[in-house]
N, C-alpha and C positions, 0 to 999 in steps of 0.2 A: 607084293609078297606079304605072304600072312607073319604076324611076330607073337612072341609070347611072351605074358608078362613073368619076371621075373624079380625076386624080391630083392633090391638090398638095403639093410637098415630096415626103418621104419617107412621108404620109401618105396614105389614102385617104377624099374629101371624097364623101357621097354628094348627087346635083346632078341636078334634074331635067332632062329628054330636052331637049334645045335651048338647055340655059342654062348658062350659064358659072358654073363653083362658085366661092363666095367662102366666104375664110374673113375674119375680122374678129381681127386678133392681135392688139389692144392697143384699151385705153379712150382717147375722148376725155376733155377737159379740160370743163368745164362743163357749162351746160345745152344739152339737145337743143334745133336749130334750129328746129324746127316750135312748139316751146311760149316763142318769145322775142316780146317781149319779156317778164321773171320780172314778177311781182310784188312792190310794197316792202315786202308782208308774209312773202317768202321767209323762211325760218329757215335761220341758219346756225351748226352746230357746230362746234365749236373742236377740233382733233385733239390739245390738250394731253392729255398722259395716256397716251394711246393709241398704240399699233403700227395705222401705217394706210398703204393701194398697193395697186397692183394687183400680181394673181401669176395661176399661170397653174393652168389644170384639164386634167388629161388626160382625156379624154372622148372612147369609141368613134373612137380612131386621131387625132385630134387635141387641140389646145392650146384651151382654150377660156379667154377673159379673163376677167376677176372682180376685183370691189372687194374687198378684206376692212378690218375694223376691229375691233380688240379690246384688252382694257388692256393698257400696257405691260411689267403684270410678275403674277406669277403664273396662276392654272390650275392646271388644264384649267378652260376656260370654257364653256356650255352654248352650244350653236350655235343662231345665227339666221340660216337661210335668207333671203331677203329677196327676193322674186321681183320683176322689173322690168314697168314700166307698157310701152301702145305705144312708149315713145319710146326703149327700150332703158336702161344702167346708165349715165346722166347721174349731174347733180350732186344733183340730187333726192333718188334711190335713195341714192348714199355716204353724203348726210348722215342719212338713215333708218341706214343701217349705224352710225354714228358716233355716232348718238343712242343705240343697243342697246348697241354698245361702252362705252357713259358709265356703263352699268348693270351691266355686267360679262359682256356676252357677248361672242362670237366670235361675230359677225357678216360674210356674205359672200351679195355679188352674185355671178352667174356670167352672162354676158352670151349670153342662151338664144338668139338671133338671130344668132349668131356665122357660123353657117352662110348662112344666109339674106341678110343685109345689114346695114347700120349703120345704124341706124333714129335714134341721134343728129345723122346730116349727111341724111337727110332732110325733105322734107316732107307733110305730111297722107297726100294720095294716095297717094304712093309707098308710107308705112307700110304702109298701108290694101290697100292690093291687088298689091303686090310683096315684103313683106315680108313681116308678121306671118301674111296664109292659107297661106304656105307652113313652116310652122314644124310639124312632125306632134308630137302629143301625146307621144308612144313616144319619140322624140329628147329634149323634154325632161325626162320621166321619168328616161333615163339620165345625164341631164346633172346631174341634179339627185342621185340617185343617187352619180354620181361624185364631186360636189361637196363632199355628205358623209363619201366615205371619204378626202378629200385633205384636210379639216379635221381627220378621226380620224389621219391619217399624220402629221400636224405637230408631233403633243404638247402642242396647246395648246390643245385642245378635244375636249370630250368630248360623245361620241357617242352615249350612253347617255341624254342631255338637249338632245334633237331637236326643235325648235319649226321653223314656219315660218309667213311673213306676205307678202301681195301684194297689187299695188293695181290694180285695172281688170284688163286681161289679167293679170297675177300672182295677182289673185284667185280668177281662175275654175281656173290653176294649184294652188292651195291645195288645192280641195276635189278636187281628181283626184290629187293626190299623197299625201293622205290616205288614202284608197281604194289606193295604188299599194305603199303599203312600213308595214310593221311596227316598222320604227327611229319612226316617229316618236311623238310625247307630244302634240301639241297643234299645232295651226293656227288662226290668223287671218285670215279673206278681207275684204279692205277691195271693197266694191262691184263683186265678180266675177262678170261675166254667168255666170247659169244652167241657158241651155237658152234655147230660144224659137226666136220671130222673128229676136233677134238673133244667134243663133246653132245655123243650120241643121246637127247630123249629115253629116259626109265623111270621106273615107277618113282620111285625114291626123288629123281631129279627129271618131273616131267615136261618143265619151260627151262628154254633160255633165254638171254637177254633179247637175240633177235625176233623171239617169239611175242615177245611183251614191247615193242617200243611203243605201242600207240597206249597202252596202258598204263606208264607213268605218271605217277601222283605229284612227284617232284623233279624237279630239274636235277638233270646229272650230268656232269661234265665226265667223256671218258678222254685218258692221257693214255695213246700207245704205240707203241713200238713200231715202226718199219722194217727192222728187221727181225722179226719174230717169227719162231717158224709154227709157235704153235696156235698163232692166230694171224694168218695172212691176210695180205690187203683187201682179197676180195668178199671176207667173210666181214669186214672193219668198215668195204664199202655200202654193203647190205644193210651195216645195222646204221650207217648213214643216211642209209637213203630212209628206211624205217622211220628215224628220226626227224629228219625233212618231211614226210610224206603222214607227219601223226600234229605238222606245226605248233610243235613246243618248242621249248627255249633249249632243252638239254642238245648236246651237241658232243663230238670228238674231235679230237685233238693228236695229231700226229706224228710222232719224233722220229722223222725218218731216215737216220744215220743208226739210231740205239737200237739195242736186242732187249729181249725181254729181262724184266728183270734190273730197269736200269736206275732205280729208283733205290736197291736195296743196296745200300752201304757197304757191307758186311761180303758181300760177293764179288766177284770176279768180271758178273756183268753190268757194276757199278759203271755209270757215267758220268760224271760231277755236273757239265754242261745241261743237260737237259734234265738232267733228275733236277737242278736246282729253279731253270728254269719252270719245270713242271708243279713243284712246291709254292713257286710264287704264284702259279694260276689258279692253284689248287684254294690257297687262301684268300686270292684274289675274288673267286666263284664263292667261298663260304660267305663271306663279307657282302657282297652285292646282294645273296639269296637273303640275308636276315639269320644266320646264323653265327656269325662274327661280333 
């Protein structure tokens, strides 16, 4: 699909034919409105300790928002990407950032939808078909890209100890930014669609993860669900086999009582069991790659 450029500021926003470009300059406060009311098993991190805000990302002609969190005083700390769910860098994703900070990383959201809309004052639909299909792969690549060299400009993180982690859409981000850059050590994909049904080849998003496993630059552990309908076992067994058949290290991992989504606190398809189990692998996998 052809786009046009469109101005805003002093910047250049690129915005498809007919639609008004939006840029999104700054995070909201809490949880996204489509996922309220939380859950009273929400987990919430304490920012003692920590340097923690938003700052901004230069990325392809514009400012792009971003949580970051990391301790208050020494470094360079090992960066942890943190890729955001449909519902955009809510309170969910910081305290994910927050919980990585506790451990001694440099932890940063960069809000990939920035362009597209603000998926935190949305609802369902909207996400769903106004916001996230129009977000092309290639944009967040460089965003993600950029996000790293403005953690390396800080002085407070080191770049040389690249990890990165994402949940539902930020998963399926993992395993393409894997495949995308050489800085990285190690990824995490929490329950990121793979290919399928649920996720038809277009222009905008022309691979998925089962398209690329021989392609992986770095090891990636995927955490997912058995009961999930929107990436069943035999789409989970393909990119298995993928995986086996490319003999890298990266590998899945399967929690086959939980549904999707059992990671996120805050939700209903919270599962303490296996989400907690899946965090200690999850760290366990940063640690052994050299990003820990």
């Amino acid at each position: 699909m052809m786009t046009d450029d469109v101005p805003h500021g002093s910047a250049t926003v690129r915005a498809e034919p007919g639609r008004r470009a939006f840029l999104k300059t700054s995070l909201g406060a809490g949880f996204a409105l489509a996922v309220l009311p939380v859950s009273a098993a929400t987990v919430t991190t304490p920012a003692d300790g920590l340097t923690v805000g938003e700052v901004t990302v230069p990325s392809l002609g514009v400012e792009i928002p971003a949580y970051r969190a990391m301790p208050a005083s020494g470094g360079p700390f090992p960066i942890m990407l943190v890729v955001q769910e449909i519902f955009g860098v809510h309170e969910h994703i910081k305290d994910v950032c927050r919980r990585f900070a506790k451990l001694g990383y440099y932890a940063i959201a960069p809000d990939l939808f920035a362009r597209q809309g603000d998926a935190t004052k949305a609802d369902i639909p909207t996400i769903r078909k106004e916001i996230v299909p129009k977000v092309p792969d290639a944009q967040v690549m460089d965003d993600l890209d950029a996000t790293v060299a403005f953690a390396g400009l800080s002085g407070a993180a080191d770049v040389k100890r690249l990890g990165i982690t994402g949940f539902c859409w930020g998963g399926r981000i993992v395993w393409l930014y894997a495949a995308h850059t050489n800085m990285l050590k190690a990824g995490v994909a929490f329950y990121g669609i793979l290919g399928g049904a649920a996720s038809p080849p277009s222009e905008l998003k022309p691979r998925n993860p089962v398209d690329i496993a021989a392609d992986l630059k770095a090891p990636v552990l995927g955490l997912y669900a058995g009961q999930d309908d929107n990436i069943p076992m035999p789409i989970i067994e393909q990119m298995q086999k993928g995986l086996k058949d490319a003999n890298g290290s990266s590998r899945i991992e399967v929690f086959p009582d939980a549904p999707h989504g059992f990671h996120a606190d805050y939700r209903p398809t919270y599962r303490e069991g296996p989400a907690t189990e899946a965090w200690g692998k999850a760290l366990a996998w940063f640690k052994a790659n050299g990003v820990g």
